[in-house]
TORKELUM-459439 format. One record per residue (C-alpha): residue in three letters; x, y, z. Coordinates in Angstrom, 2 decimals, decimal comma, m for minus. Example, Ala and Ser with C-alpha at 12.3 -4.5 7.8 and 13.67 -1.06 7.14 Angstrom:
BEGIN
type;east;north;up
ALA;12,30;m4,50;7,80;
SER;13,67;m1,06;7,14;
// end
This chain:
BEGIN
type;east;north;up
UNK;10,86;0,61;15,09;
UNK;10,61;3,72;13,08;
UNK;6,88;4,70;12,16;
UNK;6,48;5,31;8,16;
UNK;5,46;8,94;7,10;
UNK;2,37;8,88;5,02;
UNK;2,86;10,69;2,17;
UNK;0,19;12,52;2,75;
UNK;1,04;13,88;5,95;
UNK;4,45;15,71;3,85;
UNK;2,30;17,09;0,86;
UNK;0,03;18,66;3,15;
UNK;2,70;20,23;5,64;
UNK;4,52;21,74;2,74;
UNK;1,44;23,77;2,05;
UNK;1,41;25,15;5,95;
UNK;2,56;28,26;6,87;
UNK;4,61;28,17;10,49;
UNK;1,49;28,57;11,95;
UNK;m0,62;25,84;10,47;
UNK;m2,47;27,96;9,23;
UNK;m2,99;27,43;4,75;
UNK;m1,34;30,44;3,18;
UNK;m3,66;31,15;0,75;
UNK;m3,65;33,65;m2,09;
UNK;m5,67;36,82;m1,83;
UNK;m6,89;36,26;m5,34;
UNK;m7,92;32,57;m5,04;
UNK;m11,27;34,44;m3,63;
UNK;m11,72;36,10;m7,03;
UNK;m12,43;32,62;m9,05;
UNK;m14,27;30,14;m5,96;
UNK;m17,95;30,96;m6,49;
UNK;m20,43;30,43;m3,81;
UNK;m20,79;27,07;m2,68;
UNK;m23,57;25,82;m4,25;
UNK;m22,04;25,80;m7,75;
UNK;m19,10;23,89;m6,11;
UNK;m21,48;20,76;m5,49;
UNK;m21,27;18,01;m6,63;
UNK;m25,01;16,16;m6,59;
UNK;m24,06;13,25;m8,73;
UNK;m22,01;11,07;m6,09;
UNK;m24,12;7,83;m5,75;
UNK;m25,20;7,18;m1,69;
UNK;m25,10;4,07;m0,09;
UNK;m27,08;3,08;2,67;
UNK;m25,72;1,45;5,87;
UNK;m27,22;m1,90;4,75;
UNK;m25,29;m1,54;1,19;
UNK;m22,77;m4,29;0,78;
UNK;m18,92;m3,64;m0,37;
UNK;m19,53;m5,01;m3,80;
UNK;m22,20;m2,11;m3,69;
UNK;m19,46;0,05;m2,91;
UNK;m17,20;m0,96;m5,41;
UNK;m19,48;m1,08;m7,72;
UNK;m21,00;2,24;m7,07;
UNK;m17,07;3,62;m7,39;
UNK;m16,33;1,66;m10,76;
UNK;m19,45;3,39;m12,64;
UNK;m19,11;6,41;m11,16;
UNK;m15,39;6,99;m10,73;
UNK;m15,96;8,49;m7,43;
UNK;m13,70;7,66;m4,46;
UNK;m15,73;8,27;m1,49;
UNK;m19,13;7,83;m1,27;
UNK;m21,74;8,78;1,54;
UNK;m23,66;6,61;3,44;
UNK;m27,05;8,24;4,18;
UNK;m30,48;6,89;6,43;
UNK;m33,94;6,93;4,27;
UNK;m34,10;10,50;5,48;
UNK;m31,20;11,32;3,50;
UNK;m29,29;12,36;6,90;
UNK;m25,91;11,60;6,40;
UNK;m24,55;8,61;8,39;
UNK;m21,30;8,22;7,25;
UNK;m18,53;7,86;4,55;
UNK;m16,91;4,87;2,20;
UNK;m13,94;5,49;1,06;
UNK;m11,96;3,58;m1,66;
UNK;m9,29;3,22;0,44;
UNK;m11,92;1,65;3,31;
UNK;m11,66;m0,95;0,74;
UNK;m8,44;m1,47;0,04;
UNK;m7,96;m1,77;3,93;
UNK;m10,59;m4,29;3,87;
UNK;m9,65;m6,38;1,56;
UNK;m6,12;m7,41;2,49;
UNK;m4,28;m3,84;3,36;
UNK;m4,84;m2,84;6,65;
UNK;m6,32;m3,22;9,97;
UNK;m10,15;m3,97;8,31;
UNK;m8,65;m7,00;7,01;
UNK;m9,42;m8,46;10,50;
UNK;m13,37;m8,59;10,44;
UNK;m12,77;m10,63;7,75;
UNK;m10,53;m13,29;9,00;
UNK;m12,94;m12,94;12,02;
UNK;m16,23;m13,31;10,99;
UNK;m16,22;m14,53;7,05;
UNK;m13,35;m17,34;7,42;
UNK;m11,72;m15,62;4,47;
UNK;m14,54;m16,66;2,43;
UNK;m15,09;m13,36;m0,34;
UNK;m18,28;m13,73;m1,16;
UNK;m19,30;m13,21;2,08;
UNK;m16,55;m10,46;2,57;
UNK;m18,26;m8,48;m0,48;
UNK;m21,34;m9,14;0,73;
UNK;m20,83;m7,74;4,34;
UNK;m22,80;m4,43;4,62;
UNK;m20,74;m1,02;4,51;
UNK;m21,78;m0,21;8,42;
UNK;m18,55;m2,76;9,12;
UNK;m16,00;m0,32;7,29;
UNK;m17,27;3,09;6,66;
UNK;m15,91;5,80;8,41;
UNK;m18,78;7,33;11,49;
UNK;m17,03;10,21;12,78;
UNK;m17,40;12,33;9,49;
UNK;m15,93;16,25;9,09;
UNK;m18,60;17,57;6,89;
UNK;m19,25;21,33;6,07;
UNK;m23,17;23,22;6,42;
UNK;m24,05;24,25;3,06;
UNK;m23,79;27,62;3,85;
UNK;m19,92;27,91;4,97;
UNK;m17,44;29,88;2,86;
UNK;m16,09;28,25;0,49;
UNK;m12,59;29,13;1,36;
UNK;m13,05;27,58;5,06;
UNK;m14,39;24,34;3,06;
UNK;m11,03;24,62;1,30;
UNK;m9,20;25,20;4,48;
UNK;m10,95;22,05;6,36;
UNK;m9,64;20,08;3,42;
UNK;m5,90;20,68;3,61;
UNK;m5,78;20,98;7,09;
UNK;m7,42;17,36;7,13;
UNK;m5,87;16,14;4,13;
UNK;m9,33;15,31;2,50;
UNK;m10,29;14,85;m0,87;
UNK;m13,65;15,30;m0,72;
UNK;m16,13;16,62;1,77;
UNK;m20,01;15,60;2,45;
UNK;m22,22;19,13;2,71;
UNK;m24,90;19,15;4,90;
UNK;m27,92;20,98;5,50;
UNK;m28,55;22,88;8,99;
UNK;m30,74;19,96;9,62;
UNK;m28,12;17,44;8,66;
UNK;m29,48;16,08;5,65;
UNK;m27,04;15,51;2,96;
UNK;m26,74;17,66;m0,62;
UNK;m23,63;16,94;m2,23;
UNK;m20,09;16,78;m2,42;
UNK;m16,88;18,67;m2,32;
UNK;m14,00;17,74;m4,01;
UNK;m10,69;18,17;m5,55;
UNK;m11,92;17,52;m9,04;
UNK;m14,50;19,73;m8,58;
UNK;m12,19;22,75;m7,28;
UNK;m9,20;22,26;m9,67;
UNK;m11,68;23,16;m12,77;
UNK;m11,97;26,78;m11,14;
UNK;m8,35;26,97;m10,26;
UNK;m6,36;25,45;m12,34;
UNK;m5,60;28,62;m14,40;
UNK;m4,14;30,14;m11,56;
UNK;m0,92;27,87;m12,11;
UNK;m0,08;29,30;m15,13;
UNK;3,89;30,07;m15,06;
UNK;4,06;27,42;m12,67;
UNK;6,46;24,49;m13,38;
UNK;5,56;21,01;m12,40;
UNK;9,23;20,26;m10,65;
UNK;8,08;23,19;m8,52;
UNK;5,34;21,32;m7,20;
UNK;5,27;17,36;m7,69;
UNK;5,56;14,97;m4,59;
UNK;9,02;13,66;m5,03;
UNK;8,86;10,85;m2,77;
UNK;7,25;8,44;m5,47;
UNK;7,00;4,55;m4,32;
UNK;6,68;2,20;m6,41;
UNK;6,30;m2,07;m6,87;
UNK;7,59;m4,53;m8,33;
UNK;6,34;m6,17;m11,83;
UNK;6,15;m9,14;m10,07;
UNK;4,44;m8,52;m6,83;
UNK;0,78;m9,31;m5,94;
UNK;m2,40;m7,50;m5,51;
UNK;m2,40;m8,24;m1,94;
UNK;1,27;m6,62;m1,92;
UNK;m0,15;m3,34;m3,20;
UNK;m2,93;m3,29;m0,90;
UNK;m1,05;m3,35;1,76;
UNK;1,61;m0,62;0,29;
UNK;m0,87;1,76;m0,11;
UNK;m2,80;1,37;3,48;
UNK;1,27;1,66;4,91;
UNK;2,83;4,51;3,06;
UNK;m1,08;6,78;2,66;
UNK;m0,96;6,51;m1,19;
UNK;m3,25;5,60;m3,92;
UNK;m1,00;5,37;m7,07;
UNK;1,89;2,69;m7,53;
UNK;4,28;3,42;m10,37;
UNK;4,70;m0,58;m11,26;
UNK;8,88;m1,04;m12,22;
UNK;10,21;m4,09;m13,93;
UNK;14,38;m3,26;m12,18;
UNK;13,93;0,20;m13,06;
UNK;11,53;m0,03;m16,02;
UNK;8,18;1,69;m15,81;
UNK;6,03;m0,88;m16,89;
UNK;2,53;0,54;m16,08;
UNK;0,66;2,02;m12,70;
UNK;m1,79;0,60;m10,55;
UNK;m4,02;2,73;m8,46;
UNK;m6,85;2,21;m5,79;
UNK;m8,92;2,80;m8,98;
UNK;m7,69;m0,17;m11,15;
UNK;m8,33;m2,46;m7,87;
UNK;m12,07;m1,37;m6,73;
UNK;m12,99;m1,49;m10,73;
UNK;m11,56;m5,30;m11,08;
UNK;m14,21;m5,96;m8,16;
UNK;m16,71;m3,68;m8,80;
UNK;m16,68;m4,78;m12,22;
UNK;m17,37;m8,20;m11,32;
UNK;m14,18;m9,41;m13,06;
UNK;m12,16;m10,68;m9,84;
UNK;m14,19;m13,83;m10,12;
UNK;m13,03;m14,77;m13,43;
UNK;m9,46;m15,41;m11,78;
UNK;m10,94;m17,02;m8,80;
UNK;m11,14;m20,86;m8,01;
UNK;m11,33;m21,12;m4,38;
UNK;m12,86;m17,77;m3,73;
UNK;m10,94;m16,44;m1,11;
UNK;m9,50;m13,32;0,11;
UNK;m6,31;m14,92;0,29;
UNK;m6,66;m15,95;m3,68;
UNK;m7,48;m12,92;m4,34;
UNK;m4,78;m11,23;m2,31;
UNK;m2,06;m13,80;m4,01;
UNK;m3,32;m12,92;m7,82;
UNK;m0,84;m11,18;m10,17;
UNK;m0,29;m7,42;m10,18;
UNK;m0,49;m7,83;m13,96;
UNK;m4,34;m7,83;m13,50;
UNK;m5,00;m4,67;m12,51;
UNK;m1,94;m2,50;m13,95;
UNK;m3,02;m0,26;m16,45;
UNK;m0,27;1,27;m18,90;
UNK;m3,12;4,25;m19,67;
UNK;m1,54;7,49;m17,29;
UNK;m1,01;10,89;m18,29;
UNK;3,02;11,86;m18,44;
UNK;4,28;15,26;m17,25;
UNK;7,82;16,08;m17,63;
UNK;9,70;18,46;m14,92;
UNK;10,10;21,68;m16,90;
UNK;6,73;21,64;m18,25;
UNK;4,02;24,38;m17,55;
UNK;1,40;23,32;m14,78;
UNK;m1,30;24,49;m16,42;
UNK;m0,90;22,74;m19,28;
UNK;m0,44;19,12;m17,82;
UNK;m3,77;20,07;m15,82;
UNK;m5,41;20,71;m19,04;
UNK;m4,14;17,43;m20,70;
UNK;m5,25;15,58;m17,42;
UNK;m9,09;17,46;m17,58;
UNK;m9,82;16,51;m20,81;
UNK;m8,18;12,61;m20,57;
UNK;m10,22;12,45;m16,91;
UNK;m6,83;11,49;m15,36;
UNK;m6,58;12,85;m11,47;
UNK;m2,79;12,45;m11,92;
UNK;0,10;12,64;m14,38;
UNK;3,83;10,75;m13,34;
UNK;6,39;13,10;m13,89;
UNK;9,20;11,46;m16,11;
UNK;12,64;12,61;m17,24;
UNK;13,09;10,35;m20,50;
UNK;12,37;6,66;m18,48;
UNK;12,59;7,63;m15,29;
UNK;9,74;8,73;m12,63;
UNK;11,19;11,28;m10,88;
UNK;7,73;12,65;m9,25;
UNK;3,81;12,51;m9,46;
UNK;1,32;15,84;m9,73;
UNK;m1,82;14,63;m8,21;
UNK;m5,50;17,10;m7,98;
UNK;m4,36;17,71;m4,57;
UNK;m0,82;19,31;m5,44;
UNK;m2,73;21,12;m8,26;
UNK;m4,94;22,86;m6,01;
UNK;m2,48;23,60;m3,24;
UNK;m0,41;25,23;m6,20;
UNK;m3,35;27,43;m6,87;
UNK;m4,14;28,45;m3,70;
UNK;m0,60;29,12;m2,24;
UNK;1,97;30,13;m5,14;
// end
């Protein structure tokens, strides 16, 4: 059987030179600062003994996708991941320690500490590296964000695409999105369930599902829309039974949200990137009158910058 491609995988190997090496701009070094400005010493931390509904809940307030797990010497331990949850909860491989030790039962799934899903084997950067090679560990990993460490390995803060695009972004100015969008855009069906989006995003690598009623845009639904309807606590308004399987069989419906930025394919870069900054959107779908004929994510944004 032919193994999928994660989309992923083909964003960040259009970026490589023959190499593998990044082909970055000489003058990307004129607007990165040092990287202590680049920090970002907001992200909530979790603790290994933090439950997933901590997680999620953590990611819902603070709109942050991965989240560190630290010890009560703040050395970090780890990293949770949106996606971790996704996986967990009905897309991926994860899903098994539930069926294994909860008997599908969610409360207890959501209750389970973070130890059983984070991720242990964590690239992190010291606090003093360049900020360049921080940028280079990124795309070479295809990361989104990246824990900072001190020489002793306690943790200080975050790097991530947000944070980078806001000194970038100007750099794509005279750039058109069509030169840059992922083209390969999947998408789901109106009428498919939660648990068919979870596991469409663990298979294919992405985060943001253009929802299509034939060939109707009808909304989105991202990892974002699915952590907040747990994290927020509202899942168990739809629940009778409370189980993963309910909650994998609920209606797409519930978490689709018809509030995304729109980007058309002539259209300057810089200017969709400024419409996304001040909406807080980390994405726009690029559209030619109905259609979706691409997607401009943080991470194409910054790849623009650094390589055109």
């Amino acid at each position: 059987m032919k193994r999928p491609v994660y989309r992923r995988v083909v964003e960040k190997n259009r970026w490589l030179r023959s190499d593998g090496k990044p082909n970055f701009r000489d003058n990307i070094h004129e607007v990165i600062p040092k990287l202590q400005p680049l920090l970002d010493k907001k992200v909530p931390t979790l603790s290994e003994v933090s439950t997933v509904l901590n997680a999620a809940e953590a990611m819902t307030s603070s709109s942050k996708r991965v989240l560190p797990v630290v010890d009560p010497g703040n050395n970090l331990g780890g990293v949770v991941a949106g996606m971790d949850i996704i996986e967990y909860l009905g897309g991926g491989q994860k899903y098994r320690i539930i069926a294994q030790r909860f008997g599908d039962r969610i409360y207890d799934a959501l209750y389970a500490h973070v130890r059983n899903i984070m991720t242990t084997k964590v690239i992190s950067v010291d606090i003093d590296t360049d900020p360049m090679k921080v940028i280079e560990v990124m795309v070479l990993n295809g990361l989104g964000a990246v824990p900072v460490v001190e020489e002793d390995g306690k943790f200080v803060g975050m790097i991530t695409e947000e944070i980078l695009t806001r000194y970038v972004h100007a750099l794509v100015r005279g750039t058109t999105v069509s030169e840059v969008m992922s083209k390969s855009v999947i998408s789901i069906a109106r009428e498919a369930s939660i648990g068919a989006a979870l596991k469409l995003m663990v298979s294919t690598g992405v985060r943001r599902l253009p929802v299509v009623d034939g060939a109707v845009l009808r909304g989105v639904v991202t990892w974002r829309e699915i952590i907040g309807f747990v994290g927020s606590h509202e899942v168990f308004n739809h629940l009778k039974e409370y189980t993963v399987t309910e909650f994998n069989d609920l209606p797409l419906a519930l978490v689709t949200t018809t509030d995304f930025e729109r980007a058309s394919p002539g259209e300057d870069l810089a200017d969709v990137v400024i419409r996304m900054k001040e909406r807080g959107k980390d994405y726009a779908l690029v559209m030619r009158g109905d259609e979706v004929v691409g997607i401009i994510t943080e991470r194409d944004i910054l790849y623009a910058a650094l390589t055109r």
